[in-house]
DOPADO-548327 format. One record per residue: x, z, y of N, C-alpha, C in turn. Coordinates in steps of 0.05 Angstrom, whole numbers, plus 5000, padded with zeros to 4 digits. Each point is the difference from the previous one (the first is absolute). Layout:
BEGIN
XZYXZYXZY/...
//
This chain:
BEGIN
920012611499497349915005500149705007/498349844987500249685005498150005026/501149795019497950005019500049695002/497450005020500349694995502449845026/499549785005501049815011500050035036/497050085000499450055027501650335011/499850154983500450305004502649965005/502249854987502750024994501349755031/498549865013500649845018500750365020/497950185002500350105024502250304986/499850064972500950204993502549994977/502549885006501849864990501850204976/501449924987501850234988503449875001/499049725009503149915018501950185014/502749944995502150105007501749925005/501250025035503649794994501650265000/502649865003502050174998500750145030/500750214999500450145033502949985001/501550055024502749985009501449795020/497749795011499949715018500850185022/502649915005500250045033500349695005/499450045031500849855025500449915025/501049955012500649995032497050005018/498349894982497450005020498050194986/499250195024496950144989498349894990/499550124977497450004993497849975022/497949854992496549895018498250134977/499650315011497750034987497750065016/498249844985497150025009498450154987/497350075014498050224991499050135020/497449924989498350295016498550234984/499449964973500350244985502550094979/500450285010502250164993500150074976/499750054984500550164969500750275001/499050164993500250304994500350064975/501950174991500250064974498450264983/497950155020497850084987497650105022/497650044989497850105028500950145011/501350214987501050245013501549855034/502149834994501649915019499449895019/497549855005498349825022499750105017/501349965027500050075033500149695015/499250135010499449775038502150045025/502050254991501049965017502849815016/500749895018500849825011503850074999/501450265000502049884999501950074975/499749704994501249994975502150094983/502349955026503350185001499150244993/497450165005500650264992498750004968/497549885000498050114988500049724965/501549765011499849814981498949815006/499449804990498049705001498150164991/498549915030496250084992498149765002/500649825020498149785005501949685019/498649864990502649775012499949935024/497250215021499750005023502750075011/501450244989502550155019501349834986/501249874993502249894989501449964967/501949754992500249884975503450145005/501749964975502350075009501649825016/498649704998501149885027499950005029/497450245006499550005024501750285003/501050204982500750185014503349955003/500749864984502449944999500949805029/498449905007501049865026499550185018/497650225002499550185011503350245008/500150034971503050185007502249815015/500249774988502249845012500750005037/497149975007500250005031500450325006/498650204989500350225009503350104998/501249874977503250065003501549885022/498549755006501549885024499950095029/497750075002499150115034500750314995/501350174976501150155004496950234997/498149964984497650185005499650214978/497350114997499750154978498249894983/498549875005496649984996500249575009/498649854983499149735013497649944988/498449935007496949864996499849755002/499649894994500049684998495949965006/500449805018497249875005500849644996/496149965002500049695002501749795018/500550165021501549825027500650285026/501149885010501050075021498050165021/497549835006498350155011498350204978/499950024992498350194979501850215002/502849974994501450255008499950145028/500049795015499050275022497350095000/497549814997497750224992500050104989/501350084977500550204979501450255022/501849955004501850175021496950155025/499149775019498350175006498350144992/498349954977497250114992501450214984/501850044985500050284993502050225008/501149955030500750155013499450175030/497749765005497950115028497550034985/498550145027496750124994498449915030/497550014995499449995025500050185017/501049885028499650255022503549905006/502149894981502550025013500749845014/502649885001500249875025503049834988/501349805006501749864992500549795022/503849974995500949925019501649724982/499049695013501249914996501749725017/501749914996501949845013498649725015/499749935022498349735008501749744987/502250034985501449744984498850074973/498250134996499250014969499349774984/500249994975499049814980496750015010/498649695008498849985013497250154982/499849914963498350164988500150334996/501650145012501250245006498450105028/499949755018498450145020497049934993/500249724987496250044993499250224987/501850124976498650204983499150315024/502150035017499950155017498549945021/499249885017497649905012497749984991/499949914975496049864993500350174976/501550174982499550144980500350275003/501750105007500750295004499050145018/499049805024497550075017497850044989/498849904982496550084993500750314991/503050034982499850304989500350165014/500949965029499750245019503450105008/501549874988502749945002501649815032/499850045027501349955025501949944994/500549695014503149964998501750035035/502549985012500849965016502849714988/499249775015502649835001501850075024/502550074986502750085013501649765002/502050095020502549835006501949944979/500349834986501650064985503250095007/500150015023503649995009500050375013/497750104992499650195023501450284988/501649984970500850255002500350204998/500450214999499950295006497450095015/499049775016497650035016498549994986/499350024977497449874984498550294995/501650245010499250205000497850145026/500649815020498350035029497749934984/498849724981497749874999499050194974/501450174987498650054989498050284997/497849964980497750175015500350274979/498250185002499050184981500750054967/498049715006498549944967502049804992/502249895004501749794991500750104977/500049754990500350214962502849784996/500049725009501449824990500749835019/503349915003501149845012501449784983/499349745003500149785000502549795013/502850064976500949725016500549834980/501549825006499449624995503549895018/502650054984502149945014501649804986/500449745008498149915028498349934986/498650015041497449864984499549804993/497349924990500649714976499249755012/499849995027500449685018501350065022/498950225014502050075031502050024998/501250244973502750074989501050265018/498950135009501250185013501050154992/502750154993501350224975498750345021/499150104983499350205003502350245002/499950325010501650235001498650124980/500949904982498650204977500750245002/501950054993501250334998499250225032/499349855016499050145029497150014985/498649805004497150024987499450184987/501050044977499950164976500750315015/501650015010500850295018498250135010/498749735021497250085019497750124977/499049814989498349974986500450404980/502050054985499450174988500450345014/501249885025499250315020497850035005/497849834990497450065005497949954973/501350014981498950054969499349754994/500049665014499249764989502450014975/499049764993500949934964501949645010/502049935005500549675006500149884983/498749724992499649884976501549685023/501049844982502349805004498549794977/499349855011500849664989502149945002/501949964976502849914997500849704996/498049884986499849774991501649865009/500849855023502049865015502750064991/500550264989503150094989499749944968/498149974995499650004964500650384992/499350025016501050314990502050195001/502949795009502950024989500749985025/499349835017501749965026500250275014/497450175002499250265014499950194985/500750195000499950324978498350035023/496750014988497450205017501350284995/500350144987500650294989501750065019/502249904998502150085012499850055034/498249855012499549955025497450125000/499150164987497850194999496449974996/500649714995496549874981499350344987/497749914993498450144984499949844974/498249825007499349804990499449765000/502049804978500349784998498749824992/499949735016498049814974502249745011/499449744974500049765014498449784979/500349815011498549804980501849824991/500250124973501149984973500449625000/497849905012498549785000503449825018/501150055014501550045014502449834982/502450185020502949914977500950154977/498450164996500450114971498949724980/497150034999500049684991501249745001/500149975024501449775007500049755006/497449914975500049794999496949865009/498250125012497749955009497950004984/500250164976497850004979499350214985/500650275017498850224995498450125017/498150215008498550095007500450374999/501550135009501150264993500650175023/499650234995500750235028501050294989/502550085016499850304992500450175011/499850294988500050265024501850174988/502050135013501750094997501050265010/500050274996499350275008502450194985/500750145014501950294986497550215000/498550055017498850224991497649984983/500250214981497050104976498349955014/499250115018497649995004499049755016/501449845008498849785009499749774975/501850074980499249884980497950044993/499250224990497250124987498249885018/500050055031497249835005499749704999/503049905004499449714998500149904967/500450134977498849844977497250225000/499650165009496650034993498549855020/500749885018498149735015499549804986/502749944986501049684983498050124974/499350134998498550064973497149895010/499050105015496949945011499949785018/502649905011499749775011499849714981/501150054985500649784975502949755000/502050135016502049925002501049874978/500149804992500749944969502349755009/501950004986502149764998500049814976/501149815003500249754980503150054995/499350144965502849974994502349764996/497949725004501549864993501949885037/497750085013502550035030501850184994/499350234996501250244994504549834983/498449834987502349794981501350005029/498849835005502349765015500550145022/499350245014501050175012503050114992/499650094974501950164990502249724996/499349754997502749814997500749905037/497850115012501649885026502050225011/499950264993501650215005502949884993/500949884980501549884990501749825014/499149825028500649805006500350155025/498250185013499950075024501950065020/501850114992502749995013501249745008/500249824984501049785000498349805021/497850035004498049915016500250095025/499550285002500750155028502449905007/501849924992502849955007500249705016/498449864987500549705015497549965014/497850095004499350095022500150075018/501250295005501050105022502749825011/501149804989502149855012498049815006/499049924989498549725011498450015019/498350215014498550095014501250065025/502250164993501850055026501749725012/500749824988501249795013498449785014/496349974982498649845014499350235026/499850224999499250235023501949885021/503049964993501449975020499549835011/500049734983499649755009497349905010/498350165000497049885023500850255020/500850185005501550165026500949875021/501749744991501349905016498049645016/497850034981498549755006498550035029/499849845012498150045033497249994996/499149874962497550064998498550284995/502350184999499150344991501350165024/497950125006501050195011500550324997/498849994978500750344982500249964971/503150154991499849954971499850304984/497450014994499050394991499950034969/503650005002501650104978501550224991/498950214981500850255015503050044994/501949844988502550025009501849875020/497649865028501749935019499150145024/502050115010498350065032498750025018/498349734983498249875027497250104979/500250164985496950164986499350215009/498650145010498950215005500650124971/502050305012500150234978502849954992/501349735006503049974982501750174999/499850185013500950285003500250174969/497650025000499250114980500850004977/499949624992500149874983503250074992/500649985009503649975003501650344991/497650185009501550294999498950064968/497649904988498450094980499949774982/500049755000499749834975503749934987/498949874967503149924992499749805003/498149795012499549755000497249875011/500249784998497249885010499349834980/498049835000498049954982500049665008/498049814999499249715002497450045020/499450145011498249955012500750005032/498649885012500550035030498749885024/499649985023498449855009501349875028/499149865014500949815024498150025024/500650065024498249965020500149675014/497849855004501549705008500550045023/501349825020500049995033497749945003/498450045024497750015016500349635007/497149984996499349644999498349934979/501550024986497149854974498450094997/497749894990497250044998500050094973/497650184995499650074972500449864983/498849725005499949744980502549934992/501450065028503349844995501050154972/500250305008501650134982498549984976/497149994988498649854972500749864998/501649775013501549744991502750084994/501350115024502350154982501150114972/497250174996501050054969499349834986/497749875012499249714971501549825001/502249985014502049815005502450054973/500050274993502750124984499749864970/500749924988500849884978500250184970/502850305008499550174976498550235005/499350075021498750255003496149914996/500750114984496549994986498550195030/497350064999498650095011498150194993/500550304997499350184982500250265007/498550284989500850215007501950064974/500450234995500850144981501949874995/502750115015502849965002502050124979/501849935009501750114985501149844960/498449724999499649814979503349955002/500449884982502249765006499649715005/498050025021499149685012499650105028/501549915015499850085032497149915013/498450245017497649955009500650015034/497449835017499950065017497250105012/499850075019497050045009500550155027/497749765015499950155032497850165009/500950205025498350274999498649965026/498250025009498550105028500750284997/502350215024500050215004497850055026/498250284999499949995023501550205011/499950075032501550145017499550224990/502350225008500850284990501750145025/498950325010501750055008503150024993/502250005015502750044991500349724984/498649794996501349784984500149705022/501949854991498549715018498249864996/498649845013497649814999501149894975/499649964970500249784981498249785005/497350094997498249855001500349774972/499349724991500449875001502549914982/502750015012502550034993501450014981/498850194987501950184980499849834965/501549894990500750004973501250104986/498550164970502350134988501149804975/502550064992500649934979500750154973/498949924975501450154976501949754994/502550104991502549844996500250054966/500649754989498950014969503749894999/500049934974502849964987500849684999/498349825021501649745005502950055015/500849675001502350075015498850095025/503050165019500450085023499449765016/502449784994500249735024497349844997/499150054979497149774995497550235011/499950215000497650025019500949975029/502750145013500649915025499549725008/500349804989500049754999496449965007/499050134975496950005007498150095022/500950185006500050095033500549855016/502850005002500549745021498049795010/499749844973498249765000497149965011/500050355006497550075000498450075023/502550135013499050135024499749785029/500949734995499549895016496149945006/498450084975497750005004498250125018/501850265009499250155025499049815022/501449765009500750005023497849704998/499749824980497749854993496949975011/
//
């Protein structure tokens, strides 16, 4: 049949040759699917079982990075979201109801407690903020209706390393579910599973990427049925990924080891080396002693990560320490860590039982892939601004 010009732009009879391999995935894009007859057309969401239905659940680049992490954290099941926080609202909304009750850590990711405060409240969903150091005890605070426990090790400015495997103990002698932000380990440093998670997430966005230019989160589960409810949320929630992050995800997996590696050395020697400065008086690193939880850290991780934070000595003024960091040279000023460009940013903590006055104080750092001696150096130069 001759067709014309216009018809044949969208309806081709072009053909290349098949058999292209290569070291890098395929980026495929789409949001409508192709079915090979009426008979075949479904809506439903998981594709591993049922096929490509819609490019809402995923392209073969999104499941393929999807399995990749789920082989790494050792899981059954991974879901991939937009970012980091969407994975935990995904995580909450389709595993509480109203009327329950949820327990989470006072070092939480701070949009972790907004969603839980000003969102999960209108649905009728109670939260309690716990200790994070508290334990085996987490079983005293909890109530009835607790459906879900909440940790964050460490947490992601205070740094406190959590008892997971006590937590998780408490928590399931009384039928809660423990869900773990891993993110800080990239996934790898902590086996959640093994230490008795439920369920996993982190943001992908993180050091899996690497490089500060993705936007990604994921959830990570051994059991069916928590799968089933969390992709039938992601179905009606509209969870959708960009396969082309989805890309550069799957090429930072590649490097990530190699990254984590001079990191965690570089982090730990500037850790040492502001330890010993008279301008700090706490260095909340969860592989040195002086962190709340290093205990922990030490019995349950294979390593630590680039992130960390500093308590200053008592004296400077808020302003001082805003001059402090605007004083630093390579450390940019930024959230979303874990880049290969070292960030800094200072925190107003307020008071907590069981913790010290921060107040004010506290800077964390993400440690990127400059030299070691040239950010020490930058520090250095820097911290005399305190005292200005």
């Amino acid at each position: 049949m001759s067709r014309s010009w216009q018809t044949r732009l969208l309806h081709s009879a072009v053909s290349v040759p098949e058999g292209y391999r290569s070291l890098a995935t395929a980026v495929y894009r789409g949001s409508t699917t192709l079915f090979p007859s009426a008979s075949a057309v479904t809506d439903q969401w998981d594709q591993e079982r049922v096929g490509y239905t819609y490019g809402l659940y995923g392209t073969p680049t999104s499941l393929e990075l999807a399995a990749r992490i789920c082989e790494l954290e050792n899981g059954c099941h991974t879901i991939l979201t937009p970012g980091g926080q969407s994975a935990i609202s995904l995580i909450d909304f389709a595993l509480l109801n109203s009327g329950d009750h949820i327990l989470v850590p006072r070092s939480v990711y701070r949009p972790n407690r907004q969603l839980t405060s000003a969102l999960l409240s209108r649905f009728g969903v109670t939260a309690t903020f716990y200790d994070p150091l508290i334990g085996a005890g987490v079983g005293e605070v909890m109530q009835e209706n607790t459906r879900l426990v909440w940790v964050e090790s460490p947490g992601s400015v205070t740094m406190e390393v959590q008892d997971v495997p006590a937590i998780a103990r408490a928590a399931h002698e009384r039928g809660a579910l423990v869900v773990l932000d891993n993110t800080w380990s990239a996934g790898v440093l902590f086996d959640a599973f093994a230490h008795g998670v439920d369920v996993t997430m982190q943001a992908i966005t993180k050091y899996v990427g690497g490089h500060s230019d993705v936007l990604l989160g994921s959830i990570t589960v051994r059991d069916e049925a928590l799968y089933q409810k969390l992709g039938a949320a992601r179905q009606v929630i509209g969870c959708a990924t960009s396969p082309d992050d989805c890309s550069l995800a799957l090429r930072g997996l590649q490097t990530m080891a190699v990254r984590l590696a001079v990191v965690e050395a570089s982090a730990l020697e500037i850790a040492r080396r502001l330890a010993d400065r008279p301008e700090v008086e706490r260095v909340l690193h969860p592989a040195l002693p002086s962190c709340p939880g290093h205990q922990f850290w030490k019995r349950d991780f294979l390593g630590s990560s680039g992130v960390f934070s500093i308590v200053l000595s008592p004296g400077p003024t808020r302003e001082q320490v805003f001059a402090f960091v605007d004083a630093l040279e390579l450390f940019e000023i930024g959230y979303s860590w874990a880049g290969t460009t070292s960030l800094a940013v200072a925190y107003t903590i307020a008071p907590a039982p069981n913790r010290p006055a921060y107040d004010h104080r506290l800077v964390r750092f993400s440690i990127g892939l400059e030299s070691t001696d040239d950010l020490i150096a930058d520090l250095e130069a820097a911290l005399p601004a305190l005292s200005r």
